[in-house]
ChimeraX commands (.cxc) that place a marker at each C-alpha (Angstrom):
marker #1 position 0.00,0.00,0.00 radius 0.5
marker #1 position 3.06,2.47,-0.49 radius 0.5
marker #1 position 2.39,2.93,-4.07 radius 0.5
marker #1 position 2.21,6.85,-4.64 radius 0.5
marker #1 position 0.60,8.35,-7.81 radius 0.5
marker #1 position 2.32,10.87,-9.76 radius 0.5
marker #1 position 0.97,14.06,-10.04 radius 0.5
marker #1 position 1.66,16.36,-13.23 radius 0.5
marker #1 position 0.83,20.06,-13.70 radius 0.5
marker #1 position -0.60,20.67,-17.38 radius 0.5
marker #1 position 0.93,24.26,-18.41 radius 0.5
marker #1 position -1.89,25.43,-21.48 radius 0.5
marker #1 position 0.62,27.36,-23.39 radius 0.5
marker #1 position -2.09,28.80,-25.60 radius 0.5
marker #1 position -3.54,30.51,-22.17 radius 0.5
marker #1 position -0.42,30.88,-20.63 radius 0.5
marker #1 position 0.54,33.48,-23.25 radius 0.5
marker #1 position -2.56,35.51,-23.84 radius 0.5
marker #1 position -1.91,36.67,-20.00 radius 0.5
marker #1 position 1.59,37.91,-21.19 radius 0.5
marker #1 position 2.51,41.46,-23.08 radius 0.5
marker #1 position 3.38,40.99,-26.62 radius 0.5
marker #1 position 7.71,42.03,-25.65 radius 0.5
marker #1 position 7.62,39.09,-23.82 radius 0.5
marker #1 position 5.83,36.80,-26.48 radius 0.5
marker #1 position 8.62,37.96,-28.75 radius 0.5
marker #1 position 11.93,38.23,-26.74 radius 0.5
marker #1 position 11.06,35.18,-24.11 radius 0.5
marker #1 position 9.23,34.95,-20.82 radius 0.5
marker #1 position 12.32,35.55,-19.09 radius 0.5
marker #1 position 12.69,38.94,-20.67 radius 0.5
marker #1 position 11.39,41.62,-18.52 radius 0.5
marker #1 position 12.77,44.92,-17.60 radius 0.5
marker #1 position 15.62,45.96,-18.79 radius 0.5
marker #1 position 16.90,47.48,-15.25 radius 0.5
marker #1 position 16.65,43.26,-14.39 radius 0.5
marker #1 position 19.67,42.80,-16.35 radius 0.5
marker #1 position 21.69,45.95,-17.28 radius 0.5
marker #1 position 22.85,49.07,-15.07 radius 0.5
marker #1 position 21.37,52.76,-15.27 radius 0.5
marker #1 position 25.04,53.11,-17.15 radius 0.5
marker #1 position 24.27,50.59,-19.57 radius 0.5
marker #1 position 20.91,51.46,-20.05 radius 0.5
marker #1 position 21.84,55.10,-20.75 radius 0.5
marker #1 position 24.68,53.72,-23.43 radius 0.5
marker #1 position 22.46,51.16,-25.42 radius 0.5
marker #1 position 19.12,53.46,-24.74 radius 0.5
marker #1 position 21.49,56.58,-25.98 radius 0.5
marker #1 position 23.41,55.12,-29.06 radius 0.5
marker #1 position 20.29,53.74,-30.33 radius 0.5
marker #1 position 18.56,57.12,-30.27 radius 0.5
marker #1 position 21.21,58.75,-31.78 radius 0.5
marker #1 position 21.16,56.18,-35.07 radius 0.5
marker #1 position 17.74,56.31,-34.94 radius 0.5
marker #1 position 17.46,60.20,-35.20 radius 0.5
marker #1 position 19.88,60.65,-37.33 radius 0.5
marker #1 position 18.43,58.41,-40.11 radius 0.5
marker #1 position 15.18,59.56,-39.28 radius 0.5
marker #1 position 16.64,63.57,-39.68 radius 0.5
marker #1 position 18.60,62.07,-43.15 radius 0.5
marker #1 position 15.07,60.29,-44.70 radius 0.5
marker #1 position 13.12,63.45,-43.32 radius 0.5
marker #1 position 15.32,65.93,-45.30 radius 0.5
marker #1 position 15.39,63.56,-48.45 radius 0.5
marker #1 position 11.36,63.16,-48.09 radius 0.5
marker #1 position 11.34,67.02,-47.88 radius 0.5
marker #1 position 13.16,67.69,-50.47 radius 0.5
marker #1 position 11.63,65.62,-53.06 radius 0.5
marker #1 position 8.09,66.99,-52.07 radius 0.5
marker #1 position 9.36,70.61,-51.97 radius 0.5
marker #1 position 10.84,69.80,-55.33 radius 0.5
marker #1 position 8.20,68.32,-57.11 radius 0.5
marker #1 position 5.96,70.92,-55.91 radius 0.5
marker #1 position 7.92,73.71,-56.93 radius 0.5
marker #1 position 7.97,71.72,-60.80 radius 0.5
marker #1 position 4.66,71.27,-60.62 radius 0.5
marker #1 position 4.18,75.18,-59.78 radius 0.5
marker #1 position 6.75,75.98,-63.04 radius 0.5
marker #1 position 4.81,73.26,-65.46 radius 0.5
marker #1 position 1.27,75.05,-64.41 radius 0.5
marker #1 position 3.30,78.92,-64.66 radius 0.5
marker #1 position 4.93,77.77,-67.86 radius 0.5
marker #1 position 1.51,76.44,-69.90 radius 0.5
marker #1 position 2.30,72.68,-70.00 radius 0.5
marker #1 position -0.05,71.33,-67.47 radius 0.5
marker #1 position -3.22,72.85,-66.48 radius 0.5
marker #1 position -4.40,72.50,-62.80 radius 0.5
marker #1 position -8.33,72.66,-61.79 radius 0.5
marker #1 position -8.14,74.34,-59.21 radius 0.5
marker #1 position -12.04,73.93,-58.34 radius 0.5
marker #1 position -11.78,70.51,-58.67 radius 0.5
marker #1 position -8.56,70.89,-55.89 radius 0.5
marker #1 position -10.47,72.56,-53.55 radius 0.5
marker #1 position -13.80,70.26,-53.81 radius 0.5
marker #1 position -11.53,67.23,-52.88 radius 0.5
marker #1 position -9.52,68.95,-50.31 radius 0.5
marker #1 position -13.38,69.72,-49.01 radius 0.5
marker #1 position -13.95,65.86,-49.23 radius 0.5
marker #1 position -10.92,64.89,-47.47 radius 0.5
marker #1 position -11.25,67.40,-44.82 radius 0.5
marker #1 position -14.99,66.17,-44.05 radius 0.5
marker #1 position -13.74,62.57,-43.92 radius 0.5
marker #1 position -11.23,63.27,-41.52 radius 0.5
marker #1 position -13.56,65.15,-38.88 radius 0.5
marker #1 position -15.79,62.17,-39.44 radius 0.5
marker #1 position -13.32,59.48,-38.53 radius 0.5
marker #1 position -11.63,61.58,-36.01 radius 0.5
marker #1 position -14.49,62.56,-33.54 radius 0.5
marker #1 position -17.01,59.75,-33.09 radius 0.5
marker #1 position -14.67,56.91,-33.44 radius 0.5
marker #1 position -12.67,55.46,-30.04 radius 0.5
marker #1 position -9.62,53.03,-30.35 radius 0.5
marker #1 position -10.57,49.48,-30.92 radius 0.5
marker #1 position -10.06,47.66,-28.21 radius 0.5
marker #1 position -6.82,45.56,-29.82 radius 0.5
marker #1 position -4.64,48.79,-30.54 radius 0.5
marker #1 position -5.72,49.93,-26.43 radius 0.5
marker #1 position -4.29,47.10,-25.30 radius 0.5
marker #1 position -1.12,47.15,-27.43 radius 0.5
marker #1 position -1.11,50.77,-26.74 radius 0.5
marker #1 position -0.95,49.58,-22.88 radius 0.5
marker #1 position 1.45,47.34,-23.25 radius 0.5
marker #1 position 3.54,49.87,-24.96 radius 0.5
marker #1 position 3.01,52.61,-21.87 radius 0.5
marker #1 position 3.96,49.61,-19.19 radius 0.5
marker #1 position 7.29,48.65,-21.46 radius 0.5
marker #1 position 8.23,52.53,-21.44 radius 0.5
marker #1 position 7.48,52.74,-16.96 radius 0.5
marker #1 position 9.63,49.48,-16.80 radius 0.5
marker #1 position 12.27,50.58,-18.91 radius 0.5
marker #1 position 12.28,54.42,-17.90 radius 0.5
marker #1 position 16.22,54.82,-17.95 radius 0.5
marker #1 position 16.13,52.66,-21.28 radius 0.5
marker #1 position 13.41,55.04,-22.85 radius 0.5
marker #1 position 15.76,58.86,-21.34 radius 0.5
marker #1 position 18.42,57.29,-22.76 radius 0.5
marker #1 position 16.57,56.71,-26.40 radius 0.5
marker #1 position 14.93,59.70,-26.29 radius 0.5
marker #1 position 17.81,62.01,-25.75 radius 0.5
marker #1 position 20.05,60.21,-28.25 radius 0.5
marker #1 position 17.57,60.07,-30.76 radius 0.5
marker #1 position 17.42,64.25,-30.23 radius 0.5
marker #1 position 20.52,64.59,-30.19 radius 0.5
marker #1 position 20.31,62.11,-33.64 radius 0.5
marker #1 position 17.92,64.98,-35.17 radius 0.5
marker #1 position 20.76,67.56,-34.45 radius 0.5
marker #1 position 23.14,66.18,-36.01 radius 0.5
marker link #1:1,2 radius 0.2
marker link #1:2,3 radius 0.2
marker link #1:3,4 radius 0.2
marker link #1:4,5 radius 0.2
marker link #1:5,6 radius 0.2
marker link #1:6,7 radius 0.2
marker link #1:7,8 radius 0.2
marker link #1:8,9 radius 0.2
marker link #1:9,10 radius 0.2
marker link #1:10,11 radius 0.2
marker link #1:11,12 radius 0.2
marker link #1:12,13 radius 0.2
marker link #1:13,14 radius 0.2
marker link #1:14,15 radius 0.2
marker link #1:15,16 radius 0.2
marker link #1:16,17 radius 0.2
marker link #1:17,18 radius 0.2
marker link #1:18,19 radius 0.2
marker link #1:19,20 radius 0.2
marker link #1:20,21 radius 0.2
marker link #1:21,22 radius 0.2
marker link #1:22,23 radius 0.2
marker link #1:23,24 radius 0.2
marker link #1:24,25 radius 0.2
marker link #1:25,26 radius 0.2
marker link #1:26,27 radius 0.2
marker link #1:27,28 radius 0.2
marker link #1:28,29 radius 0.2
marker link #1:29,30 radius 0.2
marker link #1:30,31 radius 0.2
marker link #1:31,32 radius 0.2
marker link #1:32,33 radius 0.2
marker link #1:33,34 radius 0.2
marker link #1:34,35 radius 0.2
marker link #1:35,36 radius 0.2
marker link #1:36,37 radius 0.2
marker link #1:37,38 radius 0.2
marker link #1:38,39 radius 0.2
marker link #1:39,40 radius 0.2
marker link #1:40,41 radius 0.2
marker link #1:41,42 radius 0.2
marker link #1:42,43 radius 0.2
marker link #1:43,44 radius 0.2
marker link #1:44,45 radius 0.2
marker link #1:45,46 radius 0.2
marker link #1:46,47 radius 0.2
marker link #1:47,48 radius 0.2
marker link #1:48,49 radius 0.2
marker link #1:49,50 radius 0.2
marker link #1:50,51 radius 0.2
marker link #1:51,52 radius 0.2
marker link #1:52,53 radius 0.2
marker link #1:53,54 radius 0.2
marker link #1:54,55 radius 0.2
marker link #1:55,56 radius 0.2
marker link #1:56,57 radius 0.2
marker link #1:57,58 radius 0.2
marker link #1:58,59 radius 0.2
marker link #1:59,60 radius 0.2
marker link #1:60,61 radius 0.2
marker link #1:61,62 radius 0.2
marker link #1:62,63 radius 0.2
marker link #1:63,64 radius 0.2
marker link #1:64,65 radius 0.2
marker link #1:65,66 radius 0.2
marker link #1:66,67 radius 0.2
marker link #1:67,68 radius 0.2
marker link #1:68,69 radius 0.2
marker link #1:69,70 radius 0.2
marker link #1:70,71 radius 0.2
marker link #1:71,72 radius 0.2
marker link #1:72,73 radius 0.2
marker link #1:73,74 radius 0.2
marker link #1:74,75 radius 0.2
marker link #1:75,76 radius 0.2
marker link #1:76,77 radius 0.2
marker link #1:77,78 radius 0.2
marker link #1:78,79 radius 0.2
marker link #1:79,80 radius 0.2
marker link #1:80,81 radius 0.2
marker link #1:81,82 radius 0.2
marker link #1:82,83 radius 0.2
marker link #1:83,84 radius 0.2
marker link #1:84,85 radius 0.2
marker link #1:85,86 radius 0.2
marker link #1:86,87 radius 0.2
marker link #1:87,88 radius 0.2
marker link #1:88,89 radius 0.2
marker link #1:89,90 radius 0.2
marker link #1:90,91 radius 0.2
marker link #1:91,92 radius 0.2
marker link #1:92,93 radius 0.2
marker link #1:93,94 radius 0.2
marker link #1:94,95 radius 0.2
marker link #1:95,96 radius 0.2
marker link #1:96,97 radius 0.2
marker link #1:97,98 radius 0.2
marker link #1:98,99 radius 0.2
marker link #1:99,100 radius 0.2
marker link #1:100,101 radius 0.2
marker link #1:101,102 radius 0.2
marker link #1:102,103 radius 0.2
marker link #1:103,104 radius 0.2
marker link #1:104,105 radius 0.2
marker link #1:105,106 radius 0.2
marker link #1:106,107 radius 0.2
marker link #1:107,108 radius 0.2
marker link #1:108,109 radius 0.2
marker link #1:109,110 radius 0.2
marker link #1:110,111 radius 0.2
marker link #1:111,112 radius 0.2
marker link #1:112,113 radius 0.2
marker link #1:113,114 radius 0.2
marker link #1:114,115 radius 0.2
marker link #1:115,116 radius 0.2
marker link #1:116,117 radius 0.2
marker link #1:117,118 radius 0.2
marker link #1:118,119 radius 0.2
marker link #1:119,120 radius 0.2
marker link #1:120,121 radius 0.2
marker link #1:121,122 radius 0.2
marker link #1:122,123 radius 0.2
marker link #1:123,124 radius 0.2
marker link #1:124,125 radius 0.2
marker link #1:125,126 radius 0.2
marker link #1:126,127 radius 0.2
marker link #1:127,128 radius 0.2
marker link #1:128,129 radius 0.2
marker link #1:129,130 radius 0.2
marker link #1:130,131 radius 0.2
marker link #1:131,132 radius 0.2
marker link #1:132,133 radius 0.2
marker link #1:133,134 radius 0.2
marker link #1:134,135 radius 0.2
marker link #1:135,136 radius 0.2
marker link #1:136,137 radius 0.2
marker link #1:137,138 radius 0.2
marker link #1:138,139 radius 0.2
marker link #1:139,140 radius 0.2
marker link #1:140,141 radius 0.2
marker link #1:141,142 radius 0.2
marker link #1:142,143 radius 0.2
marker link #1:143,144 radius 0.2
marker link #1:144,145 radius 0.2
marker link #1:145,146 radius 0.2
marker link #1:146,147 radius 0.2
view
């Protein structure tokens, strides 16, 4: 009569991760907070370098991006000046009308769905974990845009 039955625990992995944020999903569910395995030091360095190359492509792309809309508006301006394309302006102004409308419509009676709160959440909760991380980002990635 000393025979003992084995118990087992059955983990659901499917549940098991719907109760976790998506960083953890994606980088493993020992990944947590950064200040868990890095000093503020470290944190500062990696959130600070990665700013900075972040910025500074983002300043290099936003300048390009200017510049070609800048420029092609400015053709556009000397094609209508010059005679070889014609612009309706009526028809312009009717669709910038339009446009305008649709975008009061969508932007005062709608609320977030539900799915882009929660990842919007998660997103807030990363950022209070990781607030050295995020100071570190933020002012390399301004100093990035100086640059």
């Amino acid at each position: 009569a000393g025979v003992k039955e084995d118990s087992f625990n059955v983990l659901d992995l499917a549940e098991y991760t719907k109760n976790l944020p998506w960083w953890r999903k994606v980088f493993a569910p020992s990944s947590g907070s950064s200040a868990e395995k890095y000093n503020v030091a470290t944190q500062l360095v990696i959130g600070g370098v990665t700013g900075w190359c972040t910025g500074f492509i983002f300043q290099k792309v936003g300048k390009l991006a200017a510049t070609a809309v800048g420029g092609g508006f400015f053709l556009l301006q000397i094609a209508n000046h010059t005679g070889y394309i014609k612009v309706d302006w009526k028809l312009v102004e009717r669709d910038m009308k339009k446009a305008k409308q649709q975008l009061k419509f969508h932007g005062s009676g709608n609320k977030m769905s539900p799915e882009v709160k929660s990842r919007v959440d998660e997103v807030i909760i990363f950022l209070k974990k990781n607030v050295i991380l995020t100071g570190g980002f933020a002012g390399g990635f301004l100093l990035g845009m100086a640059s």
